[in-house]
Backbone as JSON Lines, residues from 0, in Angstrom:
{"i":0,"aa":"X","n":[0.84,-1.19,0.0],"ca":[0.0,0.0,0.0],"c":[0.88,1.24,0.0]}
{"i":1,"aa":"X","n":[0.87,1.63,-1.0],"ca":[1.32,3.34,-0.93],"c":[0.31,4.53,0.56]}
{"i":2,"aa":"X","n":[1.53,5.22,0.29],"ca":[1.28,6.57,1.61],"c":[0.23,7.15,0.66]}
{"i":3,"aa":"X","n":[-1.02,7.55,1.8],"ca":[-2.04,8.29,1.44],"c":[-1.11,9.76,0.69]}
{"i":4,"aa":"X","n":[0.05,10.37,1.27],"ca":[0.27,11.54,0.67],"c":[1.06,11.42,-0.27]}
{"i":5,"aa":"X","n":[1.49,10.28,-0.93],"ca":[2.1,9.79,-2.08],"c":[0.64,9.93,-3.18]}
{"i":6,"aa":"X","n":[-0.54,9.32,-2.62],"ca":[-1.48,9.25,-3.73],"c":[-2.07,10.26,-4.17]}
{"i":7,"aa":"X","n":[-2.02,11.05,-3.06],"ca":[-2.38,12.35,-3.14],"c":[-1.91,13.33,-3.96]}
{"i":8,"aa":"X","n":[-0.62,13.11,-3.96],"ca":[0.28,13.84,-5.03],"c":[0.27,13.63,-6.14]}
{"i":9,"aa":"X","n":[0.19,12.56,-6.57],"ca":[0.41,11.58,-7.52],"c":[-1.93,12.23,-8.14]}
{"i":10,"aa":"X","n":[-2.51,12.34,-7.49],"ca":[-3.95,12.8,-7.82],"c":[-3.91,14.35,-8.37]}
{"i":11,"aa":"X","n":[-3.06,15.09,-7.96],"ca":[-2.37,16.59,-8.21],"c":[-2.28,16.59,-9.52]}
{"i":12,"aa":"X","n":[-2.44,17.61,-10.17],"ca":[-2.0,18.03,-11.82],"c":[-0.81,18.69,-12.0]}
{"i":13,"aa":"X","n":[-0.12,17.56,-12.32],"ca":[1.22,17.69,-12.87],"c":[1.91,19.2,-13.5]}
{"i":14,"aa":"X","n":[2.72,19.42,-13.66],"ca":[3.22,20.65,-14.4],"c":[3.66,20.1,-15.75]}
{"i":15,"aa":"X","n":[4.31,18.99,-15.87],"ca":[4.14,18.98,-17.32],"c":[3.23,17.26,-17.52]}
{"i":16,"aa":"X","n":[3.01,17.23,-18.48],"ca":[1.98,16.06,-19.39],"c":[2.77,14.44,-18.94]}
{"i":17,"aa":"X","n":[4.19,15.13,-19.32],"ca":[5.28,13.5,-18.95],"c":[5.52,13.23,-17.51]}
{"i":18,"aa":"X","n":[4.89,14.05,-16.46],"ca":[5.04,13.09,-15.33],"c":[3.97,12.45,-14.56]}
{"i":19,"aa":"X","n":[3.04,12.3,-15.43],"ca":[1.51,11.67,-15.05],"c":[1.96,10.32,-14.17]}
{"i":20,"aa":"X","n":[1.78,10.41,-13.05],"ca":[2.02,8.7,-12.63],"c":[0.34,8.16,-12.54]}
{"i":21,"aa":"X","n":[0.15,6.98,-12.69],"ca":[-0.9,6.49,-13.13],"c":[-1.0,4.75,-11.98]}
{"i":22,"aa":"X","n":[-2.01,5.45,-10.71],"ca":[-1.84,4.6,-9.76],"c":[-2.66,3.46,-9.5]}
{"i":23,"aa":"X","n":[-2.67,2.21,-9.15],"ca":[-3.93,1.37,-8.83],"c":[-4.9,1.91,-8.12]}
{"i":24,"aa":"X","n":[-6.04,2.29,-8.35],"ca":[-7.04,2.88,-7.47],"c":[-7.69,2.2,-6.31]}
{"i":25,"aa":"X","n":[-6.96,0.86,-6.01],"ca":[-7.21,-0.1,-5.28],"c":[-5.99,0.22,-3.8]}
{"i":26,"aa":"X","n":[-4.95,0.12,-4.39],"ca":[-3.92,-0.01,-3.71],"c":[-2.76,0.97,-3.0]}
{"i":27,"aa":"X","n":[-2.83,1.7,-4.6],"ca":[-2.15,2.73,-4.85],"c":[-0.94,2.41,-5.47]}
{"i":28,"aa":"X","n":[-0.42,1.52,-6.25],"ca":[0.79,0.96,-6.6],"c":[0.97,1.27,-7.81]}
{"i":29,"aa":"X","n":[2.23,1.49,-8.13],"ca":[2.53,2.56,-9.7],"c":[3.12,1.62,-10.73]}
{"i":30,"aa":"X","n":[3.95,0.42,-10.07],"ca":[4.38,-0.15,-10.82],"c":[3.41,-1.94,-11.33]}
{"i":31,"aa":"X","n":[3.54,-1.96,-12.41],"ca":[2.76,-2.98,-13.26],"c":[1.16,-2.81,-12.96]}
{"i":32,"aa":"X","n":[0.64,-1.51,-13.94],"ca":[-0.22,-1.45,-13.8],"c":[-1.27,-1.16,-14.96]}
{"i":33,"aa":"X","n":[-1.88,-1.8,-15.02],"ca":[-2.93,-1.95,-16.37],"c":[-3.87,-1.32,-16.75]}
{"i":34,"aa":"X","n":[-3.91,-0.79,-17.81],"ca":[-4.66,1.12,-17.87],"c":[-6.22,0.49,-17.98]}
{"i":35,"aa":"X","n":[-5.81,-0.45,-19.03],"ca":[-7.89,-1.24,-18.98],"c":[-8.24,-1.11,-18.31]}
{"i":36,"aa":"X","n":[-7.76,-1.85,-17.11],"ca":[-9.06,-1.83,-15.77],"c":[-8.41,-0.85,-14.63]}
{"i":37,"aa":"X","n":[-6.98,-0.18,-14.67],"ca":[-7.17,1.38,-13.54],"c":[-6.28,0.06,-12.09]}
{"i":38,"aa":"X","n":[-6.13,-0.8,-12.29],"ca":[-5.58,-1.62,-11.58],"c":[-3.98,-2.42,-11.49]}
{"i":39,"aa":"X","n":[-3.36,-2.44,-10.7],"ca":[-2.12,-3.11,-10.54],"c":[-2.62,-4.68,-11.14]}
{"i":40,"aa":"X","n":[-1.29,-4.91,-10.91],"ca":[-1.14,-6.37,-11.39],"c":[-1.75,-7.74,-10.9]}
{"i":41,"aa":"X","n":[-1.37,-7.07,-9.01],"ca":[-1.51,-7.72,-8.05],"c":[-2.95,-7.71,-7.62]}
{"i":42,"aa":"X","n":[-3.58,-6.82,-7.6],"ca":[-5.11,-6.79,-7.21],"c":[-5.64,-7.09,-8.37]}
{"i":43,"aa":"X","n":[-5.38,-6.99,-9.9],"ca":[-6.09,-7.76,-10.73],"c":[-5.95,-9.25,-10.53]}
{"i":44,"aa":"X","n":[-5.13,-9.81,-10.55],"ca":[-5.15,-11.52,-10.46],"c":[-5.8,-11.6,-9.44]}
{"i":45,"aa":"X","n":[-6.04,-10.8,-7.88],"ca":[-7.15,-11.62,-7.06],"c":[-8.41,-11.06,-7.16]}
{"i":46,"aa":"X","n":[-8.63,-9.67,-8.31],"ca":[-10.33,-10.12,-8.59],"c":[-11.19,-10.51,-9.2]}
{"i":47,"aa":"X","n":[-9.49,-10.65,-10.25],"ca":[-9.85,-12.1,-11.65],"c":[-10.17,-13.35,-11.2]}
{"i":48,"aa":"X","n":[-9.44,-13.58,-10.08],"ca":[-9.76,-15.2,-9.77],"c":[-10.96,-15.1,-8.66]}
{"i":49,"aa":"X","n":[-10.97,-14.16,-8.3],"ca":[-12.64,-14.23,-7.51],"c":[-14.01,-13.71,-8.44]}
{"i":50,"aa":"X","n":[-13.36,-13.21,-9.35],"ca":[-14.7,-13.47,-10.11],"c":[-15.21,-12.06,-10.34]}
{"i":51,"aa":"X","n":[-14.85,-11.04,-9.88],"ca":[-15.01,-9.75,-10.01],"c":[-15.18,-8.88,-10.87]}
{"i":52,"aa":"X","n":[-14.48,-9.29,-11.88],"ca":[-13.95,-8.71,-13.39],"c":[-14.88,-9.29,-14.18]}
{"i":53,"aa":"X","n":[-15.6,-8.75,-14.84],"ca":[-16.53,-9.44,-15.99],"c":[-15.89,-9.94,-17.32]}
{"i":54,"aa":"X","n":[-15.97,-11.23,-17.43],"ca":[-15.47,-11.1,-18.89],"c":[-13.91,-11.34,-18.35]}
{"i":55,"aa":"X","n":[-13.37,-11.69,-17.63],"ca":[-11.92,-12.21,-17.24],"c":[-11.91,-13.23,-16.58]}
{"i":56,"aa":"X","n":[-11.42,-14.47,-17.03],"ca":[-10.96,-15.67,-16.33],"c":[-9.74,-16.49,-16.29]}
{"i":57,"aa":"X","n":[-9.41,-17.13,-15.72],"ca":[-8.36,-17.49,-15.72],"c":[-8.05,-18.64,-16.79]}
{"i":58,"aa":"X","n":[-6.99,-18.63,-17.64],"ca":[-6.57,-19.54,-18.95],"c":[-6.3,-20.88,-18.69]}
{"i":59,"aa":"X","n":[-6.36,-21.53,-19.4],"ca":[-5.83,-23.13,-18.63],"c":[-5.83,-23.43,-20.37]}
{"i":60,"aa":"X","n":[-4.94,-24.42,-20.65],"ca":[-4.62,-25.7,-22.12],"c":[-3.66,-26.4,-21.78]}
């Protein structure tokens, strides 16, 4: 979990366009994070596998 005043900042409008950090809205985590669903990596695989995510399941062959 990121610091509430990390997210906070990071929610702030940037001064220029290239330092947009783009956070899990779950967690707050910046790194491996997937613009589709606004989510890290890590909280997607557990609400993919609980079932959360419409239309996402887990692969198997």
């Amino acid at each position: 979990m990121a610091k509430t005043s990390v997210v906070a900042r990071s929610r702030k409008q940037p001064k220029f366009s290239s330092r947009i950090v783009r956070r899990c809205f779950r967690c707050g985590r910046k790194r491996g994070y997937m613009r589709d669903f606004g989510l890290c990596r890590i909280c997607f695989r557990e609400l993919a596998n609980e079932g959360a995510i419409p239309g996402i399941r887990k692969s198997s062959w």
